[in-house]
C-alpha positions as CSV (number, residue, x, y, z in Angstrom):
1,X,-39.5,-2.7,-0.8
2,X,-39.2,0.2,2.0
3,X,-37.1,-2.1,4.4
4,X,-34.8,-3.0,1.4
5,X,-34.3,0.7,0.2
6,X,-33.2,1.5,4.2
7,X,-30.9,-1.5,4.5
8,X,-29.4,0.2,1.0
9,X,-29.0,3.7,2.5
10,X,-27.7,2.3,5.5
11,X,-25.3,0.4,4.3
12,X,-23.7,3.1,1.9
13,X,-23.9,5.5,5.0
14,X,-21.9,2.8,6.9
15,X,-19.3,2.6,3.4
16,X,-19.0,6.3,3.3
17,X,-17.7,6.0,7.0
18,X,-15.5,3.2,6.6
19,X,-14.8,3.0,2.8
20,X,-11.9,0.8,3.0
21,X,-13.0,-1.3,5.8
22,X,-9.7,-0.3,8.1
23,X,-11.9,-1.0,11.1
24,X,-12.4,-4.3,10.5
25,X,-9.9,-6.6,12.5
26,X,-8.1,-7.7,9.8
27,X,-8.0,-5.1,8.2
28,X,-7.3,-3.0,11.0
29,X,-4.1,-5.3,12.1
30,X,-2.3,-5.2,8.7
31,X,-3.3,-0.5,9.3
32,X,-1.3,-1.0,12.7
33,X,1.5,-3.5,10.7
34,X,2.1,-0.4,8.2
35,X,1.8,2.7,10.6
36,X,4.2,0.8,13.0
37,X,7.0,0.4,10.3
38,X,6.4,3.7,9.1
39,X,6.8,5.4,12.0
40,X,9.9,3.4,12.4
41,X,10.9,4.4,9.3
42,X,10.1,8.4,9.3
43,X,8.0,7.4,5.9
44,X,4.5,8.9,5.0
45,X,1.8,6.4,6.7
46,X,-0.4,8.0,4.6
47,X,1.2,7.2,1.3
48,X,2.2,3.5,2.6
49,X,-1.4,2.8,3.4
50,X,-2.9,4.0,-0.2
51,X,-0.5,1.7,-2.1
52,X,-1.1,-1.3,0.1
53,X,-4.9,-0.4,-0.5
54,X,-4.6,0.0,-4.3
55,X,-2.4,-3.2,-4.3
56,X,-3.7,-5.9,-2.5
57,X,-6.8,-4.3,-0.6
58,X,-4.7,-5.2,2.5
59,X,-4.4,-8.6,2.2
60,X,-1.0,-9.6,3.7
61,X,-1.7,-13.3,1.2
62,X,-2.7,-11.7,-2.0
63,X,-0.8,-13.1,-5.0
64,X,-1.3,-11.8,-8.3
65,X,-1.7,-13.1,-12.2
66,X,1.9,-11.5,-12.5
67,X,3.0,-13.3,-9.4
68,X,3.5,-10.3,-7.0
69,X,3.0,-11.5,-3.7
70,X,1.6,-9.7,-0.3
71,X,0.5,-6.5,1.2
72,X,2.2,-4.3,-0.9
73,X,2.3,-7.0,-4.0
74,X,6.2,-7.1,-4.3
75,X,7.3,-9.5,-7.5
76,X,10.0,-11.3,-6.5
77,X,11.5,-11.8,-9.8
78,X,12.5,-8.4,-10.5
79,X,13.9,-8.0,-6.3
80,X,15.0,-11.0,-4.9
81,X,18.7,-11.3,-6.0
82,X,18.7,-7.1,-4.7
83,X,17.1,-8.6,-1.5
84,X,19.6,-11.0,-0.8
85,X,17.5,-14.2,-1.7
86,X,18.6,-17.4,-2.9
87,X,15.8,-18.0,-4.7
88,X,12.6,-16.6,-6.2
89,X,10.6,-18.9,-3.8
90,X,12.4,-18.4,-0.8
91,X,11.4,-14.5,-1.3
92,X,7.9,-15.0,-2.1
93,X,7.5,-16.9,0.7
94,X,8.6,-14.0,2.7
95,X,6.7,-11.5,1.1
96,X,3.8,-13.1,2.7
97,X,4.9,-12.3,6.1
98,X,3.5,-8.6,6.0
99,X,6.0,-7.4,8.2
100,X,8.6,-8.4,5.5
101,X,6.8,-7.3,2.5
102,X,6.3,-3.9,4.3
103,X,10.1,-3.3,4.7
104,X,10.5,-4.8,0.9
105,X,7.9,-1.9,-0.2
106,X,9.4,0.8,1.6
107,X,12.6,-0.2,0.2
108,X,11.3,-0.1,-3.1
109,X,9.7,3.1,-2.8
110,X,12.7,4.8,-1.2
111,X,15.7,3.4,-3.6
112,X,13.3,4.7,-6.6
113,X,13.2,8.1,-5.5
114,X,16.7,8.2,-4.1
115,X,18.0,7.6,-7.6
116,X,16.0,8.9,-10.0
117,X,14.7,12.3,-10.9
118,X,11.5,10.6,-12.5
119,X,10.5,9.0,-9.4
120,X,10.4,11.8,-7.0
121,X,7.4,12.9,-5.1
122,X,4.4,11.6,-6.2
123,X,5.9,10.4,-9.4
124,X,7.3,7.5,-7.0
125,X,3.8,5.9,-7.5
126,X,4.7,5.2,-11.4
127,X,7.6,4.1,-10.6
128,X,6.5,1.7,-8.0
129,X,4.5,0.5,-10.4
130,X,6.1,0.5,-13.9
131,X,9.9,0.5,-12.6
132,X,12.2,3.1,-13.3
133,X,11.4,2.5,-16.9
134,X,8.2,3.6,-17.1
135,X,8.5,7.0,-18.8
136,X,9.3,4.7,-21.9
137,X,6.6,1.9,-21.1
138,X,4.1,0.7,-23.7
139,X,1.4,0.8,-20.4
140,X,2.4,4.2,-19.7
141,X,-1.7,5.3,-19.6
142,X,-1.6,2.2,-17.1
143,X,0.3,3.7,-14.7
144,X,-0.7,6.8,-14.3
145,X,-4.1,5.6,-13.8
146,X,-2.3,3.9,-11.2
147,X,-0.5,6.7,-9.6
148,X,-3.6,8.7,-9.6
149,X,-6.1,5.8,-7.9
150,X,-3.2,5.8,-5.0
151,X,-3.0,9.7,-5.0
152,X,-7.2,9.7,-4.7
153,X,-7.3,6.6,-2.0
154,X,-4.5,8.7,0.3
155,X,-6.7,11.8,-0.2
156,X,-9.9,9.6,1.4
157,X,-7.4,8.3,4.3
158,X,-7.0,11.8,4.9
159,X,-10.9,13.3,5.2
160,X,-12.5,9.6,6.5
161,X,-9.2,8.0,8.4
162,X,-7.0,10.9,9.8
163,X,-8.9,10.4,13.6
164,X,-7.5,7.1,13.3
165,X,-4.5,6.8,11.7
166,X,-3.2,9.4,14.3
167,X,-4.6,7.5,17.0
168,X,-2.7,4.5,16.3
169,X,0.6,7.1,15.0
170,X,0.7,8.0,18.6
171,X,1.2,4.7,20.0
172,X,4.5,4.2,17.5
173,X,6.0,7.6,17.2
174,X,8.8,7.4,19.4
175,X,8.8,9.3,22.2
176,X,11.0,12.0,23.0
């Protein structure tokens, strides 16, 4: 009983300082994927790494029920006649390629807050979620559980990750 109770406290010690599991390899690879194009991109790192966590836990193969696909769990039926595909499949077989699906999310994200008011600041969460149309959407309560998981989840990349997310900034950031 004793040894189970330590390998309990240990392990949530070891959680507390890792609760995402960036420093794992994989994980850790898809961290450097993200930072990389958002340093490229003069985007939040932060922000992009909290809605890759919220949507697929960083798994550059997730696919979803609702047939998102990727990282950043882009649905190809809504974006891939805006992306330029010629079909749904040819796109969600790019949204697997993490690099791709990072550059679709950041898209996404951007064009939403570019055109509407209602998709500003952090409000761009509900809209990366619900679409545009989500101030009128039946899973309104949905999303903004949504927006507020990714707001929370960038808050703990901040107090557990900031050492290491600026650590790996520095080695994208360009240099002047």
């Amino acid at each position: 009983m004793k040894i189970s109770i330590s390998v309990m406290l240990l392990t949530s010690f070891v959680a507390a300082k890792d609760p995402y599991g960036l420093k794992r390899k994989h994980k850790n690879l898809q961290v450097h994927n993200i930072i990389k194009k958002a340093s490229k991109t003069n985007q939040d790192v932060y922000e992009l790494l909290a809605i890759a966590i919220t949507e697929s836990s960083l798994n550059p193969k997730a696919y979803s029920r609702t047939k998102d696909s990727g990282l950043f769990q882009v649905n190809c039926k809504w974006w891939y006649k805006k992306f330029k595909y010629d079909s749904m499949k040819s796109c969600k077989e790019d949204m697997m390629n993490p690099s791709k699906n990072i550059d679709a999310a950041i898209h996404i994200l951007t064009s939403y807050r570019k055109r509407y008011n209602h998709c500003k600041g952090n409000l761009g969460y509900r809209c990366y979620n619900g679409g545009p149309g989500w101030p009128k959407s039946k899973n309104i309560d949905k999303i903004k559980r949504y927006e507020a998981k990714v707001r929370e989840r960038k808050q703990i990349l901040h107090s557990h990750y900031r050492d290491m997310i600026e650590t790996i900034k520095e080695i994208y950031e360009p240099r002047i």
